[in-house]
N, CA, C and O atoms as CSV, one atom per row, in Angstrom:
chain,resi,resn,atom,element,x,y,z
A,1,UNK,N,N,47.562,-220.229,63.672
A,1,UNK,CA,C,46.449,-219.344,63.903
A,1,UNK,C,C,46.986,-218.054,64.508
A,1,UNK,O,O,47.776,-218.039,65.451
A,2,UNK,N,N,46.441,-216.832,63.823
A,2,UNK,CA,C,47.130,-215.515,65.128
A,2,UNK,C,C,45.719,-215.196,65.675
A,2,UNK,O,O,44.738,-215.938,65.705
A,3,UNK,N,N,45.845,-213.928,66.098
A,3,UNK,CA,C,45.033,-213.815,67.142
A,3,UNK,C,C,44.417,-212.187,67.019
A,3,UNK,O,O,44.350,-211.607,65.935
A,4,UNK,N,N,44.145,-211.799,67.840
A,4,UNK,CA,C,44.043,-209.649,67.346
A,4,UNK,C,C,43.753,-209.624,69.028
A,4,UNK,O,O,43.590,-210.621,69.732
A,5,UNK,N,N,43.740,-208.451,69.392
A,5,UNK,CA,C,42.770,-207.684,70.634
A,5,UNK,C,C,41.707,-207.839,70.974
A,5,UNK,O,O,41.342,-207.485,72.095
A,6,UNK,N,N,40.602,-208.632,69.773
A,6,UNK,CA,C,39.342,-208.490,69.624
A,6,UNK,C,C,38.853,-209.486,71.289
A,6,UNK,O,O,37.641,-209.532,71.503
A,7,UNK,N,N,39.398,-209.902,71.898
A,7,UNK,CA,C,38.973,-210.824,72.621
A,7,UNK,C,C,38.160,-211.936,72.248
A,7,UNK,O,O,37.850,-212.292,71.111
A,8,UNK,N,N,37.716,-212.662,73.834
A,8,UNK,CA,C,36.645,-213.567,73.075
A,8,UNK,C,C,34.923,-213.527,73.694
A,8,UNK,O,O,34.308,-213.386,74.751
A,9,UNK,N,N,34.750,-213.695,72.629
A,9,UNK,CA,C,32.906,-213.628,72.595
A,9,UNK,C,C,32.009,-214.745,72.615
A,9,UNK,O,O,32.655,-215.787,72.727
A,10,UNK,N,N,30.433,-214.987,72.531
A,10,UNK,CA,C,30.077,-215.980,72.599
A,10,UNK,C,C,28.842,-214.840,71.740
A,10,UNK,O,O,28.601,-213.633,71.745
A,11,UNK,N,N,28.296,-216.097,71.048
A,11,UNK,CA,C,27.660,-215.193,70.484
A,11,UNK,C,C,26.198,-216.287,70.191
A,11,UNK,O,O,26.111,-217.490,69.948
A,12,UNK,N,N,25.412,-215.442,70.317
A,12,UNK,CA,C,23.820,-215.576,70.685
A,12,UNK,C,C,22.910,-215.720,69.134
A,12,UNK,O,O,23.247,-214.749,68.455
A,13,UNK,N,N,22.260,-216.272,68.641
A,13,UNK,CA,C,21.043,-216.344,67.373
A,13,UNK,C,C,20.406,-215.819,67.589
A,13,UNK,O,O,20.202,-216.189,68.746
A,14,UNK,N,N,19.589,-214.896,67.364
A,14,UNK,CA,C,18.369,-214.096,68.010
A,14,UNK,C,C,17.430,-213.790,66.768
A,14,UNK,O,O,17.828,-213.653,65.611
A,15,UNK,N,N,16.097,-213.704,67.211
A,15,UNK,CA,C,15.214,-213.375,66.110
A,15,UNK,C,C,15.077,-212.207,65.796
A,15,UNK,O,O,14.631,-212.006,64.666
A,16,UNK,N,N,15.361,-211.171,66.552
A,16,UNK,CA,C,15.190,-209.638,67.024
A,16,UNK,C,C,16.021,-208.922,67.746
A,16,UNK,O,O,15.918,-208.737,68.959
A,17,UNK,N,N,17.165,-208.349,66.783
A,17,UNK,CA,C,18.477,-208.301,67.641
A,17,UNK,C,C,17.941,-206.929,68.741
A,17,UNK,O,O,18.201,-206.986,69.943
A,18,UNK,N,N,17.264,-205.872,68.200
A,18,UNK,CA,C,16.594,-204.648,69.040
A,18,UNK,C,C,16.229,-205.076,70.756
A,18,UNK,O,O,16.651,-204.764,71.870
A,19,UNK,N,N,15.053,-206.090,70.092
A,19,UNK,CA,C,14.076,-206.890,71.936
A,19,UNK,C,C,15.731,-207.732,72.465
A,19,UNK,O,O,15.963,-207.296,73.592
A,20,UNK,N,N,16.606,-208.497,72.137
A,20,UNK,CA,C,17.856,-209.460,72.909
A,20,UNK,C,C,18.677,-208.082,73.330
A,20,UNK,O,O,18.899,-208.056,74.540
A,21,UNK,N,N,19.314,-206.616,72.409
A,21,UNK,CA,C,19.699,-205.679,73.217
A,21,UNK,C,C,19.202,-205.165,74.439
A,21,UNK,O,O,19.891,-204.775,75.382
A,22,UNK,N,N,17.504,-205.196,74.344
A,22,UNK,CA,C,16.926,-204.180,75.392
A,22,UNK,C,C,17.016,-205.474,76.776
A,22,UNK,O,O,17.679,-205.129,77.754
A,23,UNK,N,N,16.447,-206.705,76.810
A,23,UNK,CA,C,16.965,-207.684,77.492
A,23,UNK,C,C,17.883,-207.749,78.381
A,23,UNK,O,O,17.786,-207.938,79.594
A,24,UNK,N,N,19.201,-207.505,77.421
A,24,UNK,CA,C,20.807,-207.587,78.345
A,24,UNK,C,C,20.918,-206.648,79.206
A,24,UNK,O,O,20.973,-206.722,80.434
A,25,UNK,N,N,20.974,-205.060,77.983
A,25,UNK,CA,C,21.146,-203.824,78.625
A,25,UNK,C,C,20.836,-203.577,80.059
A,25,UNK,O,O,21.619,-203.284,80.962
A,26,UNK,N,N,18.686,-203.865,80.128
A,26,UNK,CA,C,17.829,-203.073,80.313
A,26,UNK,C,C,17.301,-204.008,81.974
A,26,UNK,O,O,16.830,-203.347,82.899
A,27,UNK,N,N,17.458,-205.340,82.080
A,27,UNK,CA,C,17.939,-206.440,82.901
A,27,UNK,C,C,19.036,-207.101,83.489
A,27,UNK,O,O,18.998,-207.561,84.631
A,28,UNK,N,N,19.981,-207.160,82.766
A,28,UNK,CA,C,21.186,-208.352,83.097
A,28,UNK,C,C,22.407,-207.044,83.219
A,28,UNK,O,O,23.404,-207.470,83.803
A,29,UNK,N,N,22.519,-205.792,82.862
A,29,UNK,CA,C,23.691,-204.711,83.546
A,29,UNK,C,C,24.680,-205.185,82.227
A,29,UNK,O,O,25.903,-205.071,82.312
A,30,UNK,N,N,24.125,-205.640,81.199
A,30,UNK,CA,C,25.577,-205.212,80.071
A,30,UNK,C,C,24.842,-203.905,79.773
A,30,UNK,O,O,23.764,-203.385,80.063
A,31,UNK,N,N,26.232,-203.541,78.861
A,31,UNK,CA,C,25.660,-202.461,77.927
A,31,UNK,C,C,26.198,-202.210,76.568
A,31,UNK,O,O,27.249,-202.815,76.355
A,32,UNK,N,N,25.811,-201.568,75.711
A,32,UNK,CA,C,25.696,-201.461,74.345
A,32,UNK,C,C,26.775,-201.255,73.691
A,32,UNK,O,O,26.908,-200.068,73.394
A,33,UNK,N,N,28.164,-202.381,73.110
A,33,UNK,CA,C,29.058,-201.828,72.773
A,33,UNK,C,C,29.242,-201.159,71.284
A,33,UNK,O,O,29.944,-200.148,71.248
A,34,UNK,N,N,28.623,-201.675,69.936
A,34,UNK,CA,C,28.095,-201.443,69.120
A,34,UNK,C,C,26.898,-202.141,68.249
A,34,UNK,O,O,26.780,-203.366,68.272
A,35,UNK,N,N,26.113,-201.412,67.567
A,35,UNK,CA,C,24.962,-201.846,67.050
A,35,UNK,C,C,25.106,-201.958,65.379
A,35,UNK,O,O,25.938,-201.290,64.765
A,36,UNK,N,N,24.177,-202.898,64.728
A,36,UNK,CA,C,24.334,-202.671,63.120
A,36,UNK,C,C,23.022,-202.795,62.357
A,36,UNK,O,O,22.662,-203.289,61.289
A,37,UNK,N,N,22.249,-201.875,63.756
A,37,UNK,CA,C,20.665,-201.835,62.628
A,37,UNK,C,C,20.185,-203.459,63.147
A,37,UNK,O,O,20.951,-204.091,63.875
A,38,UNK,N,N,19.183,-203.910,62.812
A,38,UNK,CA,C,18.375,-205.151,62.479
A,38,UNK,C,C,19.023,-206.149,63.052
A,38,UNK,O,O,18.593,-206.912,63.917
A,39,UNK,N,N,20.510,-206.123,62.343
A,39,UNK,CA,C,21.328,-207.588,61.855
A,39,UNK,C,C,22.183,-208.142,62.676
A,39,UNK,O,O,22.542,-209.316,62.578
A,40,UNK,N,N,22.780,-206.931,64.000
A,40,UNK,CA,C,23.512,-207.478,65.245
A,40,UNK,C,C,23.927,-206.489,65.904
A,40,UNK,O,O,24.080,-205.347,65.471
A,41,UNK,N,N,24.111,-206.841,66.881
A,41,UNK,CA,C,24.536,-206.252,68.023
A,41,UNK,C,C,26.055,-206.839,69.261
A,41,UNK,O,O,26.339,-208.033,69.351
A,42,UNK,N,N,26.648,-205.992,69.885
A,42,UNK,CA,C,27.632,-206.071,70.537
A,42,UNK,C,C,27.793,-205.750,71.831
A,42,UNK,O,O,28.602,-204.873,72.133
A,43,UNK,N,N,27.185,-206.288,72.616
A,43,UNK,CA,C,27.015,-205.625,74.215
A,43,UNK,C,C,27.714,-206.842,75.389
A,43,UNK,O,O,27.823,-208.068,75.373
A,44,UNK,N,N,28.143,-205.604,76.494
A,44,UNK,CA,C,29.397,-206.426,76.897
A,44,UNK,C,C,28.684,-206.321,78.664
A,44,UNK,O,O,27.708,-205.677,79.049
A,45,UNK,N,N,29.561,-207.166,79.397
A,45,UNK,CA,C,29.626,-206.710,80.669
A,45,UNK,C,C,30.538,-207.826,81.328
A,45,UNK,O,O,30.618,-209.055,81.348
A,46,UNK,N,N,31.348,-206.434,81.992
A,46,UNK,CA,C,32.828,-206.692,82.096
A,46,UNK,C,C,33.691,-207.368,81.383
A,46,UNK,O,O,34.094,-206.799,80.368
A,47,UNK,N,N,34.192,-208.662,81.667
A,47,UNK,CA,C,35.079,-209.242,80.223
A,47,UNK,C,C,34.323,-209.493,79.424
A,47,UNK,O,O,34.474,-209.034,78.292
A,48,UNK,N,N,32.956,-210.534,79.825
A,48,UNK,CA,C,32.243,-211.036,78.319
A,48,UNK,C,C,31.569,-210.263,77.481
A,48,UNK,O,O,30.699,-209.492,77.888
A,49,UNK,N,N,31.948,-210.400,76.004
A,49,UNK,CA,C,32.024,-209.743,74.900
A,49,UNK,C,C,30.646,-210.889,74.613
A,49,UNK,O,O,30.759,-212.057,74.988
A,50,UNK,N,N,29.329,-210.382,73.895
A,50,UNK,CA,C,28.166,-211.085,73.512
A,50,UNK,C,C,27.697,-210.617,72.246
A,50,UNK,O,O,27.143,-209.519,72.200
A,51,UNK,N,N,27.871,-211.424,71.027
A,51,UNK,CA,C,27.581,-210.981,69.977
A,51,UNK,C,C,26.262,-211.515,69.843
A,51,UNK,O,O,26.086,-212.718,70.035
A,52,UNK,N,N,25.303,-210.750,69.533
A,52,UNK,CA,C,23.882,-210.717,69.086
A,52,UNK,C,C,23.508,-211.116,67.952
A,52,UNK,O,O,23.277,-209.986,67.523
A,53,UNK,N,N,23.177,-211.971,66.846
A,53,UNK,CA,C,22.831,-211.969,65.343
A,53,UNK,C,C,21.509,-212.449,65.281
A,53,UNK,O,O,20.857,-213.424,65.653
A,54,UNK,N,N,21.361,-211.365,64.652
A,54,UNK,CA,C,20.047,-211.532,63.952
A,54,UNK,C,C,19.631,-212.249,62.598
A,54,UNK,O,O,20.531,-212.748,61.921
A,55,UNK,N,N,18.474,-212.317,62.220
A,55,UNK,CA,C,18.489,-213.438,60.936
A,55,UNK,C,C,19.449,-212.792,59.789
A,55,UNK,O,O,20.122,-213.611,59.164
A,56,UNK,N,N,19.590,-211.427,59.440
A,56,UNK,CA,C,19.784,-210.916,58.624
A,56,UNK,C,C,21.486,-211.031,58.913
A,56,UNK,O,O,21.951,-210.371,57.983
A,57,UNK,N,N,22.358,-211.413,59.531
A,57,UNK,CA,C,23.639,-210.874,60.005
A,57,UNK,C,C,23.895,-212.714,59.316
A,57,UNK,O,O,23.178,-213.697,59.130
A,58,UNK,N,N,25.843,-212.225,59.068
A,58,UNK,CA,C,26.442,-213.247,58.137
A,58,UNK,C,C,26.551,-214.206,59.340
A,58,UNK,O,O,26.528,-215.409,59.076
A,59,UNK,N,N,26.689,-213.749,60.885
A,59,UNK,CA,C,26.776,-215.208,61.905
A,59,UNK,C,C,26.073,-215.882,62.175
A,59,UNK,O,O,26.302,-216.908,62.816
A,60,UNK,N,N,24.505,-215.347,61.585
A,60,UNK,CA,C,23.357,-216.522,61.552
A,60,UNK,C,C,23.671,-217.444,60.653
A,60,UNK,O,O,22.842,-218.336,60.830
A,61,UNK,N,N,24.333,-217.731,59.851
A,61,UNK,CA,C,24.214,-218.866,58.674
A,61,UNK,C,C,24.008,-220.117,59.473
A,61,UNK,O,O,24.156,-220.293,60.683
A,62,UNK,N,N,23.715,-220.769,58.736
A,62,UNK,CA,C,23.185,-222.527,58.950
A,62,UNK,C,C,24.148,-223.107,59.886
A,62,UNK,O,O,25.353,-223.102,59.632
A,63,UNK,N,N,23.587,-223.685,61.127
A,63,UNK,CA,C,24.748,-224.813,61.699
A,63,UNK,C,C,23.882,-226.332,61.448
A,63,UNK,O,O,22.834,-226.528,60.833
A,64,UNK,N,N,24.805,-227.324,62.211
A,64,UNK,CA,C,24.470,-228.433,62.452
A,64,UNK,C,C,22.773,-228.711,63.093
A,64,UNK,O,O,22.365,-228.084,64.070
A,65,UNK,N,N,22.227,-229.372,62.621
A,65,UNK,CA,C,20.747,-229.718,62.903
A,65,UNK,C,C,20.650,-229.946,64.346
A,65,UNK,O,O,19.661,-229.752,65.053
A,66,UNK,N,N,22.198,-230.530,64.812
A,66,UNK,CA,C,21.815,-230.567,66.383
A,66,UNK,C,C,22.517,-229.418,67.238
A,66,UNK,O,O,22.824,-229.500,68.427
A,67,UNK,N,N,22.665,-228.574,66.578
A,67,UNK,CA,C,23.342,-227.309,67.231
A,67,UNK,C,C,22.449,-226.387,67.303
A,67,UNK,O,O,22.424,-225.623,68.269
A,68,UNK,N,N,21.285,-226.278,65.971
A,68,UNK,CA,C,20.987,-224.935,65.920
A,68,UNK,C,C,19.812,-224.408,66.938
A,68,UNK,O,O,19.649,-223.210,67.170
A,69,UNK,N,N,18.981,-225.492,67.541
A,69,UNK,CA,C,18.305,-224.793,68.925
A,69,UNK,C,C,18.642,-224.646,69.806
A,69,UNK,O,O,19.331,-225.416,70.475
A,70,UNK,N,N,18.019,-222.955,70.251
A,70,UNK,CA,C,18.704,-222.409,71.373
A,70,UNK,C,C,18.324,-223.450,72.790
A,70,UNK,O,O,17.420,-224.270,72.951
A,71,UNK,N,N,19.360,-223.036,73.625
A,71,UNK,CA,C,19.106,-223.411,75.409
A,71,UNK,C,C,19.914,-224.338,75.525
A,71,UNK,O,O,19.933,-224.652,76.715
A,72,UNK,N,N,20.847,-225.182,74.732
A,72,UNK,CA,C,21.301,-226.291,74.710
A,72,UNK,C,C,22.482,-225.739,76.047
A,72,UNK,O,O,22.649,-226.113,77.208
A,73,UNK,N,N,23.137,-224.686,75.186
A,73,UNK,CA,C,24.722,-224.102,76.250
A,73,UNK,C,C,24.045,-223.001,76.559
A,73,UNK,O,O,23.076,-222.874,75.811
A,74,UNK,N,N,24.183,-221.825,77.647
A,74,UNK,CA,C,24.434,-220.964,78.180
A,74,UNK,C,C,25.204,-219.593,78.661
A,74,UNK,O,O,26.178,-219.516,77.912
A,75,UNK,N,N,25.214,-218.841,79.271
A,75,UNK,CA,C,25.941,-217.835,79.207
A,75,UNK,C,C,26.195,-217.935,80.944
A,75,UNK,O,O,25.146,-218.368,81.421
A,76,UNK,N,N,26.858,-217.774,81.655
A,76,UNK,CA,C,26.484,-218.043,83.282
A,76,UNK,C,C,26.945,-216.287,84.065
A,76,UNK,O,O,27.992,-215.659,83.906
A,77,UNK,N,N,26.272,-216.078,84.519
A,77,UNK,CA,C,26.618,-214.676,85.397
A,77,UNK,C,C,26.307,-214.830,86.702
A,77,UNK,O,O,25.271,-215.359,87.104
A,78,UNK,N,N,27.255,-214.340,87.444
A,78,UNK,CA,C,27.235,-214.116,88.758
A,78,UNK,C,C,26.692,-213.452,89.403
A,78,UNK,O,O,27.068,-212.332,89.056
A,79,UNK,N,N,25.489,-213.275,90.751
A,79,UNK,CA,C,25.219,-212.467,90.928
A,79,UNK,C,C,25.621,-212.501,92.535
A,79,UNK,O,O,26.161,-213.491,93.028
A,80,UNK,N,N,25.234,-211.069,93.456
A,80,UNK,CA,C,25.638,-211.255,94.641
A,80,UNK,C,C,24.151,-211.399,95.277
A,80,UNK,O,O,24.194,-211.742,96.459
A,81,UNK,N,N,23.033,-211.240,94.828
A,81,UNK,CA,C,21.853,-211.635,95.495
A,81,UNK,C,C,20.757,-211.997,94.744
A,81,UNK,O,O,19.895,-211.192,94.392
A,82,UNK,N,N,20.749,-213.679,94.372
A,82,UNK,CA,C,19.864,-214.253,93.488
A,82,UNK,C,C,18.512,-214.233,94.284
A,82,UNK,O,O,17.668,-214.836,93.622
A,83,UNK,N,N,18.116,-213.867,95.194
A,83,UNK,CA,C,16.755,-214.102,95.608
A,83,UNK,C,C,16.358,-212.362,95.238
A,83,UNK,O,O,15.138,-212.202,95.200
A,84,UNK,N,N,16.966,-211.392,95.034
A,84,UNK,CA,C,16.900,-209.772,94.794
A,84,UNK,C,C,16.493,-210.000,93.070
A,84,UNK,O,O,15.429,-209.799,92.484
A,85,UNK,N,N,17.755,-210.477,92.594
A,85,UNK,CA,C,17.781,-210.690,91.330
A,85,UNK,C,C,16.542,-211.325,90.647
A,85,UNK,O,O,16.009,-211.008,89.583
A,86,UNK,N,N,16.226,-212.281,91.511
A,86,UNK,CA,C,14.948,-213.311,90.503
A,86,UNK,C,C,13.443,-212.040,91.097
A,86,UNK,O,O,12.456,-212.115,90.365
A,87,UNK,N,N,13.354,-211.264,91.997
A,87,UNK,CA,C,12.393,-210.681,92.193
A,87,UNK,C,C,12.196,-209.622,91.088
A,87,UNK,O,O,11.169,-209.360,90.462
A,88,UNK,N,N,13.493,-209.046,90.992
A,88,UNK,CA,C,13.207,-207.595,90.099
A,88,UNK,C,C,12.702,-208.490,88.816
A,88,UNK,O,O,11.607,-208.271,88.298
A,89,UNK,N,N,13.783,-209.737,88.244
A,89,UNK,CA,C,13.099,-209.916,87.336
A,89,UNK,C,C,11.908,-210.894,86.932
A,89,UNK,O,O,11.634,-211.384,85.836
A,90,UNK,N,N,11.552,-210.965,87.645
A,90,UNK,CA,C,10.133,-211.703,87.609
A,90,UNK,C,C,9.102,-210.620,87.874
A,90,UNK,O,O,7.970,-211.034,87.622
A,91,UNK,N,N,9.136,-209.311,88.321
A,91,UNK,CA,C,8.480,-208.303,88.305
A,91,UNK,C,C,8.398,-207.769,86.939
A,91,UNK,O,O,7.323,-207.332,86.527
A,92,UNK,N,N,9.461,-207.771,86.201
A,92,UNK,CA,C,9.785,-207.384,84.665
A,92,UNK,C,C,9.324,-208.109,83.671
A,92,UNK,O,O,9.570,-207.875,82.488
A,93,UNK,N,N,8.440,-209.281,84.199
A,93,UNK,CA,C,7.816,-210.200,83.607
A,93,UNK,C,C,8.673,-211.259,82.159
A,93,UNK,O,O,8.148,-211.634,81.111
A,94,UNK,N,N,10.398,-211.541,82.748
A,94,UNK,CA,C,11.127,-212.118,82.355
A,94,UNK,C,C,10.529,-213.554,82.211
A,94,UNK,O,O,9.413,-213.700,82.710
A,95,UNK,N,N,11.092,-214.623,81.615
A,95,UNK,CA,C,10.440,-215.848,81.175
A,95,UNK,C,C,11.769,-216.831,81.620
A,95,UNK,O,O,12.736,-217.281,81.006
A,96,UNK,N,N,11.254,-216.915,83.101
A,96,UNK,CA,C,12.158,-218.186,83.668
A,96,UNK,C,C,11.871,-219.435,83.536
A,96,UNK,O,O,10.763,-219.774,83.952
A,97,UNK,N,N,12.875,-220.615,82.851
A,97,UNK,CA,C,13.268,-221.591,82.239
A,97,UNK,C,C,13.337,-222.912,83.606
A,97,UNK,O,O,13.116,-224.091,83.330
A,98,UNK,N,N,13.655,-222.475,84.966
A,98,UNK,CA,C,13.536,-223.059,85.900
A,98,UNK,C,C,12.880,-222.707,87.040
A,98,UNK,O,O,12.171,-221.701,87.048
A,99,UNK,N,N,13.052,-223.579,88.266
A,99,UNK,CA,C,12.610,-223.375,89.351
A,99,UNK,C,C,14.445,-222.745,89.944
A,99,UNK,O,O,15.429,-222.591,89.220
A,100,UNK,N,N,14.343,-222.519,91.386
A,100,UNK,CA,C,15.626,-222.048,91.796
A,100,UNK,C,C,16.311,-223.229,92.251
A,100,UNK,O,O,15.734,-223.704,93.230
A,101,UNK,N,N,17.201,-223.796,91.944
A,101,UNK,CA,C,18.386,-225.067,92.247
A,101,UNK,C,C,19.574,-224.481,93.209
A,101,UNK,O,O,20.311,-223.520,92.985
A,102,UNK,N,N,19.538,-225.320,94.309
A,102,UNK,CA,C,20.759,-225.292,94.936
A,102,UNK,C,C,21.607,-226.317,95.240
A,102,UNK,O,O,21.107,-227.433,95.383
A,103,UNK,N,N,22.662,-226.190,95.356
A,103,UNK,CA,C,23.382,-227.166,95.657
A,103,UNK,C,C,24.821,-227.074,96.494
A,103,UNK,O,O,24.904,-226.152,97.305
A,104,UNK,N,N,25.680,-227.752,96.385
A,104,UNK,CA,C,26.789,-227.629,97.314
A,104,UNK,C,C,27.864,-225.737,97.460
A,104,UNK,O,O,28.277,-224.956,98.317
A,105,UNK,N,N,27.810,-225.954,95.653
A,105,UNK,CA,C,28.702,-224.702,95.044
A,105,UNK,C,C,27.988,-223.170,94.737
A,105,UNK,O,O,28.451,-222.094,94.357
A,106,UNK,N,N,26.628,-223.642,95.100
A,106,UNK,CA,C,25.737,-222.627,95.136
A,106,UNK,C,C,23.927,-222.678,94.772
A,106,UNK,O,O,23.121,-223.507,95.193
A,107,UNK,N,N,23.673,-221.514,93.874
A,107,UNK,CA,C,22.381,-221.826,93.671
A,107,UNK,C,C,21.927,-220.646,92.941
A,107,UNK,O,O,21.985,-219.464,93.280
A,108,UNK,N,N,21.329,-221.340,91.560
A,108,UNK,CA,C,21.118,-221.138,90.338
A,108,UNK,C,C,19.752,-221.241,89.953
A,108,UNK,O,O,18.943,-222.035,90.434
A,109,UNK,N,N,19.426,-219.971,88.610
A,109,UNK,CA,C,18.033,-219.873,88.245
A,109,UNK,C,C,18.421,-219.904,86.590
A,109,UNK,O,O,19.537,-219.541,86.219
A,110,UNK,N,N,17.500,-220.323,85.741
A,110,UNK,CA,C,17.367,-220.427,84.250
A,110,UNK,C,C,16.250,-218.787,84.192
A,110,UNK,O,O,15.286,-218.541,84.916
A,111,UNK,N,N,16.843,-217.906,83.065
A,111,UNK,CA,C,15.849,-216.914,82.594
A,111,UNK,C,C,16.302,-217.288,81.197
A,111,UNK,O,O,17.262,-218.040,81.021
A,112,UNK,N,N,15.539,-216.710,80.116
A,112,UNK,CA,C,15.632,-217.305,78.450
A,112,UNK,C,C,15.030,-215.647,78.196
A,112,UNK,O,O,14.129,-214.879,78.535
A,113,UNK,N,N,16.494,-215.777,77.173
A,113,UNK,CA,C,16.000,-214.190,76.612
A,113,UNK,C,C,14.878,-214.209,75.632
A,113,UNK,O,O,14.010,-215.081,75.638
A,114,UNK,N,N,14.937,-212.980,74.587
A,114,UNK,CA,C,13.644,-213.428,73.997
A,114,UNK,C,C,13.903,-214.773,72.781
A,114,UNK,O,O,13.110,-215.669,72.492
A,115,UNK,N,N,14.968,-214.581,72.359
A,115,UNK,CA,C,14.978,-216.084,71.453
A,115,UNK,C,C,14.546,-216.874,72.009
A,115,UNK,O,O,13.737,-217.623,71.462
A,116,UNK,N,N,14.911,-217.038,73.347
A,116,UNK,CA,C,14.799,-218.789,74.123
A,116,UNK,C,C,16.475,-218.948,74.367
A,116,UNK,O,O,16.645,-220.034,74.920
A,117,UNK,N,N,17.593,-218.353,74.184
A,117,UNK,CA,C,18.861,-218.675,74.613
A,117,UNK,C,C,18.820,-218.282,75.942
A,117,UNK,O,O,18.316,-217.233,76.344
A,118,UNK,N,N,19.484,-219.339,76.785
A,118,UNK,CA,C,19.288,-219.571,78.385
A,118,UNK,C,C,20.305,-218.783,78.824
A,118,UNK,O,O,21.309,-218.762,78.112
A,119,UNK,N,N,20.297,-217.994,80.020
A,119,UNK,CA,C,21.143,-217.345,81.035
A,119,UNK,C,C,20.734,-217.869,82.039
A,119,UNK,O,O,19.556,-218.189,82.199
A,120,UNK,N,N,21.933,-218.092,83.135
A,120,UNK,CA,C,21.888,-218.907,84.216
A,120,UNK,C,C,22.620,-217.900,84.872
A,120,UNK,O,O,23.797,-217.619,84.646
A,121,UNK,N,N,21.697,-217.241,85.889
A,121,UNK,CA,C,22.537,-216.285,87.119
A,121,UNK,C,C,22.430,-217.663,88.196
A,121,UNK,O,O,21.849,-218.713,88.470
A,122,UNK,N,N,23.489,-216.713,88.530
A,122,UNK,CA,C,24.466,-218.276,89.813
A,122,UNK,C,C,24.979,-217.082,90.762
A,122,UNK,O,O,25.579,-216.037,90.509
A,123,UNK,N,N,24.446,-217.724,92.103
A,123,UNK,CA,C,24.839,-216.894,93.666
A,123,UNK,C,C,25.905,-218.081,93.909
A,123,UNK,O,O,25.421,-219.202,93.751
A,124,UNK,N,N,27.072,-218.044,94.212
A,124,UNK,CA,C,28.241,-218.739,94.492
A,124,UNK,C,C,27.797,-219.339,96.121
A,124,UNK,O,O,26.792,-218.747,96.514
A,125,UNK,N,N,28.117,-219.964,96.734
A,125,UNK,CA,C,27.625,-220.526,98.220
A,125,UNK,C,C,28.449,-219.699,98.668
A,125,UNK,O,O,27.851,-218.877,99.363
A,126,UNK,N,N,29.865,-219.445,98.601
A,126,UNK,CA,C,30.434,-218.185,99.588
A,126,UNK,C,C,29.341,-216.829,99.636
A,126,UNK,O,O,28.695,-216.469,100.620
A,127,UNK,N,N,29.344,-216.513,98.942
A,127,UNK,CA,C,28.004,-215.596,98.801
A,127,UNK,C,C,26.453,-215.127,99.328
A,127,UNK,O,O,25.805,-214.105,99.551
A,128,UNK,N,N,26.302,-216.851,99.374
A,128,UNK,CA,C,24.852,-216.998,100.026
A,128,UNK,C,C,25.131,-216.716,101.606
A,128,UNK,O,O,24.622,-215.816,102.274
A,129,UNK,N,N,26.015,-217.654,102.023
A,129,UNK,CA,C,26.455,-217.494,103.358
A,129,UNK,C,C,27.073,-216.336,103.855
A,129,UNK,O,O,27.305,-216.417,105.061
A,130,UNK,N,N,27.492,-215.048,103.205
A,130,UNK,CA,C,28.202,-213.939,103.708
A,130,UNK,C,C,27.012,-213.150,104.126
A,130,UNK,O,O,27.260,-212.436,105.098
A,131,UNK,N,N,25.876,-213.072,103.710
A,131,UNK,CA,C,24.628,-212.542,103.271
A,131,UNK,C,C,23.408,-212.953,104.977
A,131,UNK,O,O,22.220,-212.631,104.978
């Protein structure tokens, strides 16, 4: 196998690649690395590279019957103040997937973009406690 520069990505199904750009951008602090009309999108923040496809784009094609609904895996981002974080976006009238979970290593919220693919911002417990 070789390899290129391209790094690595994870990449998202979306019904509406336009509404999953404005989402990331416009909420979650990526931003827009390139766009292709309708069919996908490329928006990053910091290392992770997030490919967007829309129905029309060749990375939507068919998977496995037990793969292809969203929420199963995740995307996880860090934040430095999840009780800040879940306010702005619950003011933004975002569509959270959980209640707030804590536990030893920290403490975590479910938001679901507009497909329904899950993001999990996570306050690290060093974090909570510096605060």
């Amino acid at each position: 196998m070789t390899t290129t520069d391209a790094g690595t990505a994870v990449r998202y199904l979306v019904d509406d690649v336009d509404a999953a750009v404005a989402f990331y951008t416009d909420h979650l602090g990526f931003t827009l690395a390139m766009t292709a009309a309708s069919a996908f999108a490329d928006v990053r923040r910091g290392p992770l590279r997030l490919l967007l496809s829309g129905p029309a784009s060749s990375g939507a094609r068919a998977t496995p019957d037990d793969a292809a609904t969203p929420g199963h895996n995740r995307i996880h981002l860090v934040v430095d103040d999840l009780d800040r974080e879940i306010a702005r976006l619950r003011a933004a009238g975002l569509d959270f997937r959980s209640e707030l979970v804590a536990g030893p290593g920290g403490r975590q919220v479910l938001v679901a973009d507009p497909a329904g693919n899950l993001v999990e911002l996570f306050q690290p417990a060093g974090a909570a406690a510096a605060r």
